[in-house]
LOFIMAR-887359 format. One record per residue: chain; x, y, z of N, C-alpha, C in turn. Coordinates in steps of 0.05 Angstrom, whole numbers, padded with zeros to 5 digits. Last residue first. Example, Ala and Ser with C-alpha at 12.3 -4.5 7.8 and 13.67 -1.06 7.14 Angstrom:
BEGIN
+--------+--------+--------+--------+--------+--------+--------+--------+--------+--------+
! cadena !    n.u !    n.v !    n.w !   ca.u !   ca.v !   ca.w !    c.u !    c.v !    c.w !
+--------+--------+--------+--------+--------+--------+--------+--------+--------+--------+
!      A !  00257 ! -00045 !  00142 !  00273 ! -00021 !  00143 !  00258 !  00001 !  00157 !
!      A !  00264 ! -00114 !  00156 !  00246 ! -00090 !  00156 !  00264 ! -00066 !  00156 !
+--------+--------+--------+--------+--------+--------+--------+--------+--------+--------+
//
This chain:
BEGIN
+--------+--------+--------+--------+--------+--------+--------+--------+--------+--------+
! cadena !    n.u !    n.v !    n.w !   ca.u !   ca.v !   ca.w !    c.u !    c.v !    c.w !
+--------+--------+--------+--------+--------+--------+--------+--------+--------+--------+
!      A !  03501 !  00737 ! -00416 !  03506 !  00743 ! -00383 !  03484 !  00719 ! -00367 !
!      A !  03527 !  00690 ! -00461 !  03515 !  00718 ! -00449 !  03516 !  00712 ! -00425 !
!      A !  03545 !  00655 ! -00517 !  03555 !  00655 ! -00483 !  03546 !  00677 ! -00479 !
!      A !  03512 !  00631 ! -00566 !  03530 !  00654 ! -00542 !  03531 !  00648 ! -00527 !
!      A !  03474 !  00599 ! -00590 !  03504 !  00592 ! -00584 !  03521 !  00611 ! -00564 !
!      A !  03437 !  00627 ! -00620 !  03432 !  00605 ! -00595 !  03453 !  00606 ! -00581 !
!      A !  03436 !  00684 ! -00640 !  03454 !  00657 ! -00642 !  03448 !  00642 ! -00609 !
!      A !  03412 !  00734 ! -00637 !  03394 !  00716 ! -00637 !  03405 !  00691 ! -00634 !
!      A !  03446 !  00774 ! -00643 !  03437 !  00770 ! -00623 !  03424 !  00745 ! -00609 !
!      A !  03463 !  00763 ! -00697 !  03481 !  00763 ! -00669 !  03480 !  00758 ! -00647 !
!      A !  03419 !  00780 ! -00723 !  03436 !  00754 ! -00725 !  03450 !  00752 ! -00705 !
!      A !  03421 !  00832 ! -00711 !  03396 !  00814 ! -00698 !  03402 !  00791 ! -00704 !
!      A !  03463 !  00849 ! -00736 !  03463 !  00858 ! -00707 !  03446 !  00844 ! -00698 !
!      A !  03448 !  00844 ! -00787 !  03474 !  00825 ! -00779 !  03470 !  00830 ! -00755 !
!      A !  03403 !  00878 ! -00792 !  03404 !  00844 ! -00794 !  03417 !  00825 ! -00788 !
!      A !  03435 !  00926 ! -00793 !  03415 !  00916 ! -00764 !  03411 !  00884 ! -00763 !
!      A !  03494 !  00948 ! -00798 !  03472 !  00927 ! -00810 !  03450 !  00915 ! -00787 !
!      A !  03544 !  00964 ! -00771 !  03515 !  00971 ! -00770 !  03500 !  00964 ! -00789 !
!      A !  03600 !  00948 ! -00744 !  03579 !  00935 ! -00769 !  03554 !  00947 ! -00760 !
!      A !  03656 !  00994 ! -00756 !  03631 !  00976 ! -00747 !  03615 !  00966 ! -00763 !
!      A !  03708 !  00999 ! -00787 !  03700 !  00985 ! -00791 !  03678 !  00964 ! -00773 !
!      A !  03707 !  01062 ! -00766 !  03708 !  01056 ! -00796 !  03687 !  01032 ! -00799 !
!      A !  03707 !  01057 ! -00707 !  03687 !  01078 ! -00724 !  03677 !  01056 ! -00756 !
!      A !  03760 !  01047 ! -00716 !  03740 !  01026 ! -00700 !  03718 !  01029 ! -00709 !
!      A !  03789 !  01089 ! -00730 !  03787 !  01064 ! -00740 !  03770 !  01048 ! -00743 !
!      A !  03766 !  01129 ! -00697 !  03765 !  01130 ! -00723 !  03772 !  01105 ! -00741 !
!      A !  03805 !  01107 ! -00646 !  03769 !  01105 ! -00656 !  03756 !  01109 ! -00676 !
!      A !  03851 !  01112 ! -00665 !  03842 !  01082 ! -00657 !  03808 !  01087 ! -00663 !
!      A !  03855 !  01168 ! -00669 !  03864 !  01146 ! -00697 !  03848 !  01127 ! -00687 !
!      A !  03850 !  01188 ! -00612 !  03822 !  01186 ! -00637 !  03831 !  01173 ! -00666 !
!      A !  03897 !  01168 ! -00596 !  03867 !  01151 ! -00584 !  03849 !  01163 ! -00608 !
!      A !  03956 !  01168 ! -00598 !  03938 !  01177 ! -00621 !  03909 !  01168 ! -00616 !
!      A !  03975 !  01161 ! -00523 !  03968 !  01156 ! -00553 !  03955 !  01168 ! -00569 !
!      A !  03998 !  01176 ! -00472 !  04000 !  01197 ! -00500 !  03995 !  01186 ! -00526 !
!      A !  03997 !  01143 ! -00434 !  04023 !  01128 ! -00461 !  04018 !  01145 ! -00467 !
!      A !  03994 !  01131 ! -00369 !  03986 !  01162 ! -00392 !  04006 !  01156 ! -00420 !
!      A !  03962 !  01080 ! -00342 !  03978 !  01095 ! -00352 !  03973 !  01113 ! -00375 !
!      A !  03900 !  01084 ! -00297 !  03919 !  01069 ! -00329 !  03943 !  01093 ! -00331 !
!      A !  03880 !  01089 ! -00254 !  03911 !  01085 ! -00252 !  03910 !  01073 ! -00277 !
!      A !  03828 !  01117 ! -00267 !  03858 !  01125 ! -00253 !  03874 !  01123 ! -00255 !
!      A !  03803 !  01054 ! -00265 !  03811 !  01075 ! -00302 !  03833 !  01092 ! -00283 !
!      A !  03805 !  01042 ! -00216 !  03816 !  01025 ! -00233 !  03822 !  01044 ! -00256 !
!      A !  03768 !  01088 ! -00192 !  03798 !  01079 ! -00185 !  03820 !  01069 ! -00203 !
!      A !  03726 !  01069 ! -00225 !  03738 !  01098 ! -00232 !  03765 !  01085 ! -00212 !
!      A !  03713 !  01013 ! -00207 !  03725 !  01024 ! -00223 !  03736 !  01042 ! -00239 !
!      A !  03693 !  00995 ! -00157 !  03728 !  01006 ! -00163 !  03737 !  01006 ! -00192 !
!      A !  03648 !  00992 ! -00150 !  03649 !  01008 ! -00144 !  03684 !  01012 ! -00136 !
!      A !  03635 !  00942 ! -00191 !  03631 !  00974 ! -00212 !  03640 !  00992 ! -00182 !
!      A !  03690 !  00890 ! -00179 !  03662 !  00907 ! -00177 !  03652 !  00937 ! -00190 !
!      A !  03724 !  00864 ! -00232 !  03723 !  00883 ! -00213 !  03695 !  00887 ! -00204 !
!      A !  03751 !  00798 ! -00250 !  03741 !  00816 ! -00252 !  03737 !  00843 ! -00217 !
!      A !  03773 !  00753 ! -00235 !  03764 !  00756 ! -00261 !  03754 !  00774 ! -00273 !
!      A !  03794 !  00733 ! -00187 !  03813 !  00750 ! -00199 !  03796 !  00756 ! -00229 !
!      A !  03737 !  00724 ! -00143 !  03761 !  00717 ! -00161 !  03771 !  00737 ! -00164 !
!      A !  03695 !  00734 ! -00106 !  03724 !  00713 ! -00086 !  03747 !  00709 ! -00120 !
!      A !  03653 !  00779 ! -00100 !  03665 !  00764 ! -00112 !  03695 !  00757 ! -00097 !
!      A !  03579 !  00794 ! -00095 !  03607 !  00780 ! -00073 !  03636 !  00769 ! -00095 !
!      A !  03538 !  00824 ! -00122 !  03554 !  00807 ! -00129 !  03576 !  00803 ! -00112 !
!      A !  03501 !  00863 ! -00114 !  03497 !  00837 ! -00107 !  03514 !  00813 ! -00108 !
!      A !  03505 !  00901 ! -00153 !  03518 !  00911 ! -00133 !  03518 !  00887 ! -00113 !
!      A !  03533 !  00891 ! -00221 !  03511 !  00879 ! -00190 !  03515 !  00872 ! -00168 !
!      A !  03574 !  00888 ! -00250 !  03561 !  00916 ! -00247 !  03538 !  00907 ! -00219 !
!      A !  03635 !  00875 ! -00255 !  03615 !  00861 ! -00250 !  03600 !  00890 ! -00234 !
!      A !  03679 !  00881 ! -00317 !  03667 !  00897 ! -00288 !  03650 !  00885 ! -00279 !
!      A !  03734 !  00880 ! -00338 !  03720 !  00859 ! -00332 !  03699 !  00869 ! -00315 !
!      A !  03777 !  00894 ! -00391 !  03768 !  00904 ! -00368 !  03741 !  00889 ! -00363 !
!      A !  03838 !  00894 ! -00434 !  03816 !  00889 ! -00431 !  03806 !  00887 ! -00397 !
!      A !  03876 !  00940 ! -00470 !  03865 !  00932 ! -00454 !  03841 !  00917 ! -00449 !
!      A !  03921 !  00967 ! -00526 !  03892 !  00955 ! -00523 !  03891 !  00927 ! -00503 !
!      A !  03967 !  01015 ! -00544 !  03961 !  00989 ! -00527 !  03929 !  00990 ! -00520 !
!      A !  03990 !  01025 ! -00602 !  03970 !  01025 ! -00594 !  03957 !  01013 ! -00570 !
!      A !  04018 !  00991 ! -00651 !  04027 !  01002 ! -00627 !  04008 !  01013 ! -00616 !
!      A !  03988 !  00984 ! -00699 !  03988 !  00964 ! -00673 !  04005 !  00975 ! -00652 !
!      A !  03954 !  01019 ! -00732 !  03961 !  01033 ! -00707 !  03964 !  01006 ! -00694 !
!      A !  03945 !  01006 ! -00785 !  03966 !  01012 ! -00783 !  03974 !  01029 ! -00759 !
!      A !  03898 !  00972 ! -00794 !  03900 !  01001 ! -00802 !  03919 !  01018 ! -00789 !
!      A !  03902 !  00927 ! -00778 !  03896 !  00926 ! -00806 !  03904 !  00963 ! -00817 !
!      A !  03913 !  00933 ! -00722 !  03939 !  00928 ! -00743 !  03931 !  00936 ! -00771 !
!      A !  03858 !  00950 ! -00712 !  03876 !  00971 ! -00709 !  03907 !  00965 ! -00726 !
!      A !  03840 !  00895 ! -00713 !  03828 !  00913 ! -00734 !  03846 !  00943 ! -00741 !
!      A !  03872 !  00866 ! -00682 !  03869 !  00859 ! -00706 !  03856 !  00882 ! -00720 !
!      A !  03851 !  00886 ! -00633 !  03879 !  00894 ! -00638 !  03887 !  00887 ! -00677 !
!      A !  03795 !  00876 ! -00635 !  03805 !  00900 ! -00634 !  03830 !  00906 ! -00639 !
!      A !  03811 !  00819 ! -00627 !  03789 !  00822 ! -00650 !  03802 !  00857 ! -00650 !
!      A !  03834 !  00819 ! -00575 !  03846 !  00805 ! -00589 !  03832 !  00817 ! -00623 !
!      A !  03788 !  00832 ! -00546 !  03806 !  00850 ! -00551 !  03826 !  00843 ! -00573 !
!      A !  03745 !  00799 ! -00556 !  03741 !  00825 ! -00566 !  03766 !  00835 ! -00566 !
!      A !  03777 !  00755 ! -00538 !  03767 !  00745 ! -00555 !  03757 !  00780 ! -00565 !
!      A !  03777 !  00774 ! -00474 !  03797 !  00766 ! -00495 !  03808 !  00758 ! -00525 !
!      A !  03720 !  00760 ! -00460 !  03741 !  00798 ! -00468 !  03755 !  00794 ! -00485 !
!      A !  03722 !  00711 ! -00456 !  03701 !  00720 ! -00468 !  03722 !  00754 ! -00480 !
!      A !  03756 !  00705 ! -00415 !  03763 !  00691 ! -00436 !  03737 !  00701 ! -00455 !
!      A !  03735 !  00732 ! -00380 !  03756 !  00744 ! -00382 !  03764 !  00731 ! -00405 !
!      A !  03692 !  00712 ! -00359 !  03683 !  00739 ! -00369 !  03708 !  00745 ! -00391 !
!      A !  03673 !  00643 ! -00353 !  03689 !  00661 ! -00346 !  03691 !  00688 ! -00360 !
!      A !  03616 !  00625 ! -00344 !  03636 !  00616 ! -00364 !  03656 !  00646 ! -00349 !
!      A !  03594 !  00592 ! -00286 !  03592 !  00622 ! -00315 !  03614 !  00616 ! -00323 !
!      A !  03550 !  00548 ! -00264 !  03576 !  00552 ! -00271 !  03567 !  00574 ! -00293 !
!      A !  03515 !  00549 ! -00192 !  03512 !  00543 ! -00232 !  03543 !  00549 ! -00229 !
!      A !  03476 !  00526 ! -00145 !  03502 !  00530 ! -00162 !  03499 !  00530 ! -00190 !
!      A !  03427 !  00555 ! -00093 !  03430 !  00546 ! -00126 !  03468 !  00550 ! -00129 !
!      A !  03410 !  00564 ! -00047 !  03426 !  00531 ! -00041 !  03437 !  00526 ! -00068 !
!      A !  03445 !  00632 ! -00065 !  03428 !  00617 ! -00047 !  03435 !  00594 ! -00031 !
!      A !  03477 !  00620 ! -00114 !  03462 !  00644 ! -00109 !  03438 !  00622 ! -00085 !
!      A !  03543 !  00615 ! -00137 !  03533 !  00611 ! -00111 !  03502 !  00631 ! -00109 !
!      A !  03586 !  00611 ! -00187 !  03564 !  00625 ! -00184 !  03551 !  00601 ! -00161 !
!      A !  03654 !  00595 ! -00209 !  03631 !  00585 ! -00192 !  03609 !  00606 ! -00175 !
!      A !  03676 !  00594 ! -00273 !  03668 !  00607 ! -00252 !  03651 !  00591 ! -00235 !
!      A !  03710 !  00555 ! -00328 !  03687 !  00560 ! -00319 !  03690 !  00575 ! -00273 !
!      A !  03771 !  00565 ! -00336 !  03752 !  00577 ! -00361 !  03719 !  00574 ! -00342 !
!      A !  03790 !  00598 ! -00263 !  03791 !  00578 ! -00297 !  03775 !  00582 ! -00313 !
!      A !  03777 !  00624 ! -00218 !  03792 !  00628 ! -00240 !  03798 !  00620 ! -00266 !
!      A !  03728 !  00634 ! -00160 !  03743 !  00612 ! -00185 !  03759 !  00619 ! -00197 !
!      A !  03662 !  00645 ! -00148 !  03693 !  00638 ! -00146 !  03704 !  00633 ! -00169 !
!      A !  03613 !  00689 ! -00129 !  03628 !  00689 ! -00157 !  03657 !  00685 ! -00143 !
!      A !  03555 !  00698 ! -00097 !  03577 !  00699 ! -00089 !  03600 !  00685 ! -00119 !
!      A !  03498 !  00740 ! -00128 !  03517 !  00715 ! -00110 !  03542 !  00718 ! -00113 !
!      A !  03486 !  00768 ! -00195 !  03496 !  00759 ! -00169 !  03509 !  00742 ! -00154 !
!      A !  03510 !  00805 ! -00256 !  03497 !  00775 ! -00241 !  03503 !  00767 ! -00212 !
!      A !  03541 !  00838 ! -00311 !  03504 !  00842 ! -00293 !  03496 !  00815 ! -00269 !
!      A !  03586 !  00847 ! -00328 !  03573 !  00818 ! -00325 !  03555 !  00829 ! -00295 !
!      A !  03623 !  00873 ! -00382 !  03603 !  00871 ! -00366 !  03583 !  00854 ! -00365 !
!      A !  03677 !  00890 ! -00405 !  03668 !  00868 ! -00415 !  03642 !  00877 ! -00392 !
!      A !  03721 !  00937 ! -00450 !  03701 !  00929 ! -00423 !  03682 !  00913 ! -00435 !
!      A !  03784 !  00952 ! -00468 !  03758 !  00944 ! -00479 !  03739 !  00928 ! -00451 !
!      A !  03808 !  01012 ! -00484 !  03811 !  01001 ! -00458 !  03776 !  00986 ! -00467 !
!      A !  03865 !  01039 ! -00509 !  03836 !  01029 ! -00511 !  03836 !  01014 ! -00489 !
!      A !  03910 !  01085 ! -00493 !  03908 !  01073 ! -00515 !  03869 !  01069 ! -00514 !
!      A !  03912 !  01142 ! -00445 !  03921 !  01105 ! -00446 !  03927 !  01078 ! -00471 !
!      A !  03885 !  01174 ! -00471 !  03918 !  01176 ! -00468 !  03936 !  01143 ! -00478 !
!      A !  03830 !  01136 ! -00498 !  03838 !  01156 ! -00477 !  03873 !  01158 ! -00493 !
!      A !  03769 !  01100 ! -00505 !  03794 !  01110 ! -00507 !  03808 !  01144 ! -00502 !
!      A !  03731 !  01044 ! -00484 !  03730 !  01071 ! -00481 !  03764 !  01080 ! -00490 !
!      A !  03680 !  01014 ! -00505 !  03705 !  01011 ! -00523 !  03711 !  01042 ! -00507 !
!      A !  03636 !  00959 ! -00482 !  03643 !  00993 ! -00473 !  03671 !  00990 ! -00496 !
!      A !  03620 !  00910 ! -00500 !  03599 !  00918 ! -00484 !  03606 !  00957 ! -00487 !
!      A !  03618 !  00883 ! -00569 !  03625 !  00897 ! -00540 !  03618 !  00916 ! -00533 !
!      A !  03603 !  00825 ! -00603 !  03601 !  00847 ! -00597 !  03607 !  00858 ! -00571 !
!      A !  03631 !  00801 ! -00672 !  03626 !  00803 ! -00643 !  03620 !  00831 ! -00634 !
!      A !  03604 !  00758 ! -00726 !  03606 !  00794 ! -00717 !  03617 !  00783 ! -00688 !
!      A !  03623 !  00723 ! -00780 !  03606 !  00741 ! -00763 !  03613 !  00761 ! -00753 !
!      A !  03666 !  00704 ! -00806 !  03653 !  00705 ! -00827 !  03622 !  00727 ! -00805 !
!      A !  03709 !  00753 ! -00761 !  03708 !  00722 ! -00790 !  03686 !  00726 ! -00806 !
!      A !  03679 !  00789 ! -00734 !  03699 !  00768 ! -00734 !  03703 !  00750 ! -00753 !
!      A !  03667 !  00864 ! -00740 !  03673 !  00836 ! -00757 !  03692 !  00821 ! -00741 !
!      A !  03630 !  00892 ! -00677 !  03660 !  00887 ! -00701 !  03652 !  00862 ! -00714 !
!      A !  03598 !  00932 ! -00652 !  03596 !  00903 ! -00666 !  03613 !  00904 ! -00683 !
!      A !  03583 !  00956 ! -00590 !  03602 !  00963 ! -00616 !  03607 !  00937 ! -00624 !
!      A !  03554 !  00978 ! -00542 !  03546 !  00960 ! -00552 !  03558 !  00963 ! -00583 !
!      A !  03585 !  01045 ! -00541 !  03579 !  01022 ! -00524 !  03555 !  01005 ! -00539 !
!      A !  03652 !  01087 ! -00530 !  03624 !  01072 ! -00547 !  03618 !  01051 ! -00539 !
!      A !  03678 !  01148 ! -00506 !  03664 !  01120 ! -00502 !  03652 !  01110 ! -00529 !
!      A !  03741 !  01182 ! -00500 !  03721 !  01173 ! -00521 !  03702 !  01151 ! -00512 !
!      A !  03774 !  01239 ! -00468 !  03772 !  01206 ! -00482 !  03747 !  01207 ! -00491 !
!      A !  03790 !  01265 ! -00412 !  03789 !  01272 ! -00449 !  03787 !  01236 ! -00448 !
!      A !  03778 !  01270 ! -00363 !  03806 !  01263 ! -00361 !  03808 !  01264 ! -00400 !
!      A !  03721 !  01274 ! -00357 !  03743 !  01287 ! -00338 !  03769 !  01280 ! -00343 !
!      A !  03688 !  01244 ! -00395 !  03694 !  01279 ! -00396 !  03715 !  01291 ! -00375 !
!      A !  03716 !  01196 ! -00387 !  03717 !  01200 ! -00406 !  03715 !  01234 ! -00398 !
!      A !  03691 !  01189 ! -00323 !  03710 !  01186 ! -00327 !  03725 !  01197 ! -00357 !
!      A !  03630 !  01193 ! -00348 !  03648 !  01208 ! -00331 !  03673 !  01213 ! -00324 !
!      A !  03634 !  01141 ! -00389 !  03627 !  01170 ! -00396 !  03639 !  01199 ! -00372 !
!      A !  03642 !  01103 ! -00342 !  03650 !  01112 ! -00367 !  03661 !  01138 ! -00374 !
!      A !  03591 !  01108 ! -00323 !  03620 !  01108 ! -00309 !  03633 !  01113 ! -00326 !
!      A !  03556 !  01101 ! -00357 !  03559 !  01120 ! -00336 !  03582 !  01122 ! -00333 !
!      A !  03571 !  01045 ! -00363 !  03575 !  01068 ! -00388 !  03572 !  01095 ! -00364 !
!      A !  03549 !  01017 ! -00319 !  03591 !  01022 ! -00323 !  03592 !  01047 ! -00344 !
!      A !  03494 !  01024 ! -00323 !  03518 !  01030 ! -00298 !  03543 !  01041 ! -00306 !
!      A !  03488 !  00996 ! -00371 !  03487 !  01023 ! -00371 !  03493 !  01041 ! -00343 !
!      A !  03501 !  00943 ! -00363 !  03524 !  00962 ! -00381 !  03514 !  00994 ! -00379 !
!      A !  03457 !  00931 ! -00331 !  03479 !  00934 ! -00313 !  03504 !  00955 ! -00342 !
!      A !  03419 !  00936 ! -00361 !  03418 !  00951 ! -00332 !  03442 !  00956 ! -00324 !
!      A !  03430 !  00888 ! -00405 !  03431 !  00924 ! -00409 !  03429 !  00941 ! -00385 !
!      A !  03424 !  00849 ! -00382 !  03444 !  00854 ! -00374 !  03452 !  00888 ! -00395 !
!      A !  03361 !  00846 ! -00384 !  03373 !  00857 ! -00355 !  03400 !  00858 ! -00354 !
!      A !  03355 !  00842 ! -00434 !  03348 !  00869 ! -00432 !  03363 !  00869 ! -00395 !
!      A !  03375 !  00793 ! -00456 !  03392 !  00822 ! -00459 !  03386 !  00842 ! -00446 !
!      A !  03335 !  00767 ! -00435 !  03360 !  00760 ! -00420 !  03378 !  00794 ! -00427 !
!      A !  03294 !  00790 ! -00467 !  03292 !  00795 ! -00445 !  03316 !  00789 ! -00423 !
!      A !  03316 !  00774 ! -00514 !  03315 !  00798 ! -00524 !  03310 !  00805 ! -00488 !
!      A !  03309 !  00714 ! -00519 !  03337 !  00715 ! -00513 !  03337 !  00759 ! -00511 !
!      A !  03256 !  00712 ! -00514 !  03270 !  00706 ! -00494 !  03293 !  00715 ! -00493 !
!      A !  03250 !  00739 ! -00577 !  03234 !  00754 ! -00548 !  03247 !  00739 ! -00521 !
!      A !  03274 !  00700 ! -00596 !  03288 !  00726 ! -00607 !  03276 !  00739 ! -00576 !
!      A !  03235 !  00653 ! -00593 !  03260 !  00651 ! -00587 !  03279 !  00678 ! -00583 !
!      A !  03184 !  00679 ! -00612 !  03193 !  00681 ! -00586 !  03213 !  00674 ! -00580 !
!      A !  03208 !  00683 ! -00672 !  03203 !  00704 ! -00652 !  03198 !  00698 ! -00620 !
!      A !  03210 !  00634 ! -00683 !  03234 !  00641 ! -00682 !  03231 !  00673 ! -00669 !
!      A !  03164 !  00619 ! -00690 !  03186 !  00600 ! -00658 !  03212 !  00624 ! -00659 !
!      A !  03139 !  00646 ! -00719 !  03137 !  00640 ! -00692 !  03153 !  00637 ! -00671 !
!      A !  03169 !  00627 ! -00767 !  03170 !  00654 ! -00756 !  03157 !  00666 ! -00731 !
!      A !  03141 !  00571 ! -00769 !  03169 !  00580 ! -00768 !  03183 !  00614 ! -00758 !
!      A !  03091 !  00592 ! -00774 !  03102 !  00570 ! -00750 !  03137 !  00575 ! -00747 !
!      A !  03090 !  00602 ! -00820 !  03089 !  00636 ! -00804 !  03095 !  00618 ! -00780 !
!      A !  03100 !  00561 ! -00852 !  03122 !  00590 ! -00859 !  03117 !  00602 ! -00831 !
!      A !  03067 !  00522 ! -00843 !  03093 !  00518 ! -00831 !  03114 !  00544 ! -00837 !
!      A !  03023 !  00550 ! -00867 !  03034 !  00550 ! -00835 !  03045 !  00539 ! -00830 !
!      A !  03039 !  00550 ! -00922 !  03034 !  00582 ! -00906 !  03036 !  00577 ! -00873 !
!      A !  03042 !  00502 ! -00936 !  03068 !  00513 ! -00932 !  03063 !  00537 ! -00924 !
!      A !  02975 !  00488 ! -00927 !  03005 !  00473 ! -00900 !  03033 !  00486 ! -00911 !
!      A !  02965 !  00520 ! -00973 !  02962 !  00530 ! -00955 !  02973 !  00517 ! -00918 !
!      A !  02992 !  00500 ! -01014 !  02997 !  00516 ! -01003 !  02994 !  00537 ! -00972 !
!      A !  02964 !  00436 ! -01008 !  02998 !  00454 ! -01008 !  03001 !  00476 ! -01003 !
!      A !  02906 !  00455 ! -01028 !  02921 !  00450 ! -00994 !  02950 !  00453 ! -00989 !
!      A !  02916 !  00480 ! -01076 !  02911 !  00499 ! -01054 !  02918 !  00487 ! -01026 !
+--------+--------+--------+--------+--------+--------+--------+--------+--------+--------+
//
């Protein structure tokens, strides 16, 4: 009985840590949900006035996991994959790491754009598998906080980016093939979606 009962609390100890670990990383998500639900607005408006398609928080297969993105919006244009980065201060730089200024505080952000790159790259792979690589697939960088000063090329503020969708070009693509694709092969497995979430290892906002 004592065995079992030190493997009952190293069981629910374990399911401990690993719930408030899930509850921290579940409150970092929840403020950069404020900001994707800005751009999806945007989005979506843009989408009923000119025909097109949104989806937003869309978990594709990468390899043996998942990635996930923030906006998948499609149109004329082809796809246009949005990345969103909810965060203030002043934002330099260009290389794989950013320089975030908030106050006397410096930190370094990993750069938005090499993060996209990695979804779109993943999206163009899924569309070859299903025989639309012609198809041009975009990637889009929005920094949704209205707090955000930015001095790079890595991205847009959310108050140019109906401007920005505007000027995509009109290719006349097959856009509901691509989403019917995309459609096809999401992962809605909630377990794989809370595995995802939960990876120490991300790079998030």
């Amino acid at each position: 009985m004592p065995g079992l009962q030190m493997a009952a609390w190293i069981a629910a100890g374990l399911v401990g840590l690993f719930l408030l670990l899930w509850m921290g990383n579940r409150c970092a998500k929840h403020r950069g949900r404020v900001g994707e639900r800005m751009v999806a607005a945007q989005l979506r408006r843009f989408a009923r006035k000119h025909g097109g398609k949104v989806c937003s928080n869309v978990y594709l297969p990468l390899y043996a996991g998942t990635c996930e993105i923030d906006h998948l919006l499609f149109g004329s244009f082809g796809v246009l994959v949005v990345e969103t980065k909810h965060v203030g201060g002043e934002i330099s730089g260009n290389g794989s790491q950013l320089r975030q200024v908030m106050g006397s505080k410096t930190h370094q952000l990993y750069n938005p754009q090499l993060q996209n790159k990695t979804h779109v790259d993943n999206v163009r792979h899924h569309l070859r598998k299903a025989g639309l690589e012609r198809i041009p697939v975009q990637g889009l960088v929005v920094f949704s906080n209205p707090r955000a000063v930015l001095h790079t090329q890595a991205g847009i503020p959310l108050s140019r980016l109906q401007d920005t969708l505007c000027r995509l070009p009109d290719a006349r693509q097959p856009w509901k093939q691509a989403y019917a694709a995309l459609r096809a092969v999401q992962v809605r497995n909630p377990l794989r979606q809370l595995w995802h979430d939960w990876k120490p290892h991300r790079k998030k906002r």
